[in-house]
C-alpha positions in Angstrom: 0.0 0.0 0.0 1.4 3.2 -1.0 1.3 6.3 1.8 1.6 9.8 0.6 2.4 12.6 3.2 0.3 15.6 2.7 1.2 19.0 3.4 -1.4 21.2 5.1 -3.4 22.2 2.4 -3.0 19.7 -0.1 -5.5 17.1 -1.1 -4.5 13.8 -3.0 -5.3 14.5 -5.9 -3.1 17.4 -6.2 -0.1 15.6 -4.8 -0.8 12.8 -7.4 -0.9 15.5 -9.9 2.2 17.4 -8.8 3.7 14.5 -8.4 3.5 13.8 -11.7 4.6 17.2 -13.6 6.9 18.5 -11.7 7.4 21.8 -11.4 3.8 22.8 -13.0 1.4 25.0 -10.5 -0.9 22.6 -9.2 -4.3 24.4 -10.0 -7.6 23.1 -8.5 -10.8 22.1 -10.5 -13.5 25.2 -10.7 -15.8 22.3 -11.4 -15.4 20.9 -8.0 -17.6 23.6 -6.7 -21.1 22.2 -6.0 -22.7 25.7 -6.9 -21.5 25.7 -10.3 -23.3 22.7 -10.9 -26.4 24.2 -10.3 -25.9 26.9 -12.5 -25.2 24.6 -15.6 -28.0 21.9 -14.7 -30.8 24.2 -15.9 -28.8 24.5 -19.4 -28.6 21.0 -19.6 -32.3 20.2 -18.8 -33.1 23.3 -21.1 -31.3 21.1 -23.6 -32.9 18.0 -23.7 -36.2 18.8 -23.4 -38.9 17.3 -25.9 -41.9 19.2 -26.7 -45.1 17.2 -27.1 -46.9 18.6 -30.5 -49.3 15.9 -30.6 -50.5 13.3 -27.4 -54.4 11.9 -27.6 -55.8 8.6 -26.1 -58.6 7.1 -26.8 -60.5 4.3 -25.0 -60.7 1.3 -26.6 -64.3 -0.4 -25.2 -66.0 -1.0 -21.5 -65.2 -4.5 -22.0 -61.8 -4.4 -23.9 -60.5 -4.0 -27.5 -63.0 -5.6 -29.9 -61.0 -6.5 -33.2 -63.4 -4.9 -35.6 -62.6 -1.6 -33.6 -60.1 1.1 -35.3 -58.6 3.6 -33.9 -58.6 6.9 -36.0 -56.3 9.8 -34.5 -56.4 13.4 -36.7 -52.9 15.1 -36.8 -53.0 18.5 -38.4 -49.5 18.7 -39.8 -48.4 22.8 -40.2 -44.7 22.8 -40.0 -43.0 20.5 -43.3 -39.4 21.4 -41.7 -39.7 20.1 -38.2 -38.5 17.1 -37.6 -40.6 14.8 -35.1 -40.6 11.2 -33.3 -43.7 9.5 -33.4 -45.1 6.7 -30.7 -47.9 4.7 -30.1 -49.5 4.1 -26.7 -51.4 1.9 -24.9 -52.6 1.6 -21.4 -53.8 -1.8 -19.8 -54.5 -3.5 -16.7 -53.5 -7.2 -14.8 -56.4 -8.7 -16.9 -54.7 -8.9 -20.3 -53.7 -12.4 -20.8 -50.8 -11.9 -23.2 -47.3 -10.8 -22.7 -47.2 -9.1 -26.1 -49.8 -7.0 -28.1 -49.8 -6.6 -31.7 -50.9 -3.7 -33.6 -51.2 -2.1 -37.0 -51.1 1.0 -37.6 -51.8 2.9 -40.9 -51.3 6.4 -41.7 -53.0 8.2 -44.8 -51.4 11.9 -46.2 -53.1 15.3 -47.1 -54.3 13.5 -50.1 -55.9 10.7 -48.7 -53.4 8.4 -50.4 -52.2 5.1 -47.8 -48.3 6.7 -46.6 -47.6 3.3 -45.1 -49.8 0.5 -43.0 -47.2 -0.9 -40.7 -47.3 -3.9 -38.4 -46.1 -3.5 -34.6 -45.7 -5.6 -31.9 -45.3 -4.4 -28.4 -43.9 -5.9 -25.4 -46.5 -5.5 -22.2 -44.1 -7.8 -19.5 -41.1 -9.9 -19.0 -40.7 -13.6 -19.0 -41.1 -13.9 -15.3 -44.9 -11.9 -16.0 -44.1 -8.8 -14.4 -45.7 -5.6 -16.2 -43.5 -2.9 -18.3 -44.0 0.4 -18.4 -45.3 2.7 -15.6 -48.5 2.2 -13.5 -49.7 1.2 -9.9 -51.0 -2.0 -10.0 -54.3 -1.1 -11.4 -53.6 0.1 -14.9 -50.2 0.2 -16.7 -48.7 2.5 -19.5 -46.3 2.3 -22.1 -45.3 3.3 -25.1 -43.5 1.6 -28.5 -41.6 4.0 -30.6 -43.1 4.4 -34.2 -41.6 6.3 -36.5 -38.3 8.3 -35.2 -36.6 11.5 -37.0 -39.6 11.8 -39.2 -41.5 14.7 -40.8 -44.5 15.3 -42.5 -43.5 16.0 -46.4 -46.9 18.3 -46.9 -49.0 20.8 -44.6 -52.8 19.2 -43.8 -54.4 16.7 -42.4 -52.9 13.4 -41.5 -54.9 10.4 -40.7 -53.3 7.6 -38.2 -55.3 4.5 -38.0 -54.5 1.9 -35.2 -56.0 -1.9 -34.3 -55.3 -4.8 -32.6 -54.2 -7.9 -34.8 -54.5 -10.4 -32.1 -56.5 -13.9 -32.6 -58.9 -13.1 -30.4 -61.7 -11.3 -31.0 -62.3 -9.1 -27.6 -59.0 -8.2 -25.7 -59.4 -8.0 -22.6 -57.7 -5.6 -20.5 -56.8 -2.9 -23.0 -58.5 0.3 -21.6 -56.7 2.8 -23.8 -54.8 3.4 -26.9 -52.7 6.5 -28.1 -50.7 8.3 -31.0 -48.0 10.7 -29.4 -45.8 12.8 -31.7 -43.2 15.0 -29.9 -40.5 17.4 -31.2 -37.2 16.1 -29.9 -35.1 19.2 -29.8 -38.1 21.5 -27.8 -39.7 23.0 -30.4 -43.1 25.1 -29.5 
């Protein structure tokens, strides 16, 4: 073990570094002060903050999601520049049976042309059966990422259509279902 002899006002780390280049000042780390911290944390949260330009859910049946039931979610798309992350939702409770859910999800342009009918499949709990997502032991929430670094290639209206593909014909246990489309840099 190796012992280093300090002098009054030294602290190891500047006896290391001292040690090592002699004959440099040994100059302390402005960073070490805890207020300075605080003065940069709001820049970084300031940052990093996503701003949510679209977030709607809509309930999916009093006695779960029936497979004949769609989804239909209205975007009104204003900014062609911006570019955006898009996620579905989905909010259940200990009922549903399944540890996966499977989805489709299509999404018609300004010009009610089909943009792209996707397939998704979203993990609701682990292998050992304990729930994802966040909720208290009633109902549960999570999301699935959807289409990331996207943006809409027109101004107008944007239709997103979303329904279960399970076998069976009455899911029970989904309450809710959601389209959420965020800006990922903060834009208002």
């Amino acid at each position: 073990m190796i012992h280093l002899r300090l002098t009054n006002k030294e602290t190891v780390g500047e006896r290391v570094n001292h040690r090592h280049n002699p004959g440099m000042p040994v100059r302390k780390s402005h960073w070490h002060n805890p207020y300075r911290l605080l003065l940069v944390l709001p820049l970084l949260l300031w940052s990093c903050t996503v701003t949510d330009f679209y977030n709607e859910y809509q309930p999916t049946g009093a006695d779960g999601w029936p497979r004949d039931s769609v989804l239909v979610f209205t975007v009104e798309a204003t900014d062609t520049l911006a570019v955006c992350d898009m996620f579905v939702q989905l909010r259940h409770t200990g009922r549903y049976r399944y540890q996966t859910i499977g989805m489709q999800v299509e999404l018609t342009g300004p010009d009610s042309l089909l943009i792209a009918r996707d397939t998704l499949e979203m993990r609701l709990s682990d292998t050992s059966g304990n729930w994802l997502g966040a909720g208290s032991g009633v109902v549960y929430q999570l999301e699935k990422p959807y289409r990331m670094n996207s943006v809409f290639g027109r101004k107008g209206t944007y239709v997103f259509k979303l329904s279960q593909c399970m076998n069976d014909t009455l899911l029970v246990g989904v309450t809710h279902a959601g389209l959420r489309i965020s800006y990922p840099n903060g834009k208002e």
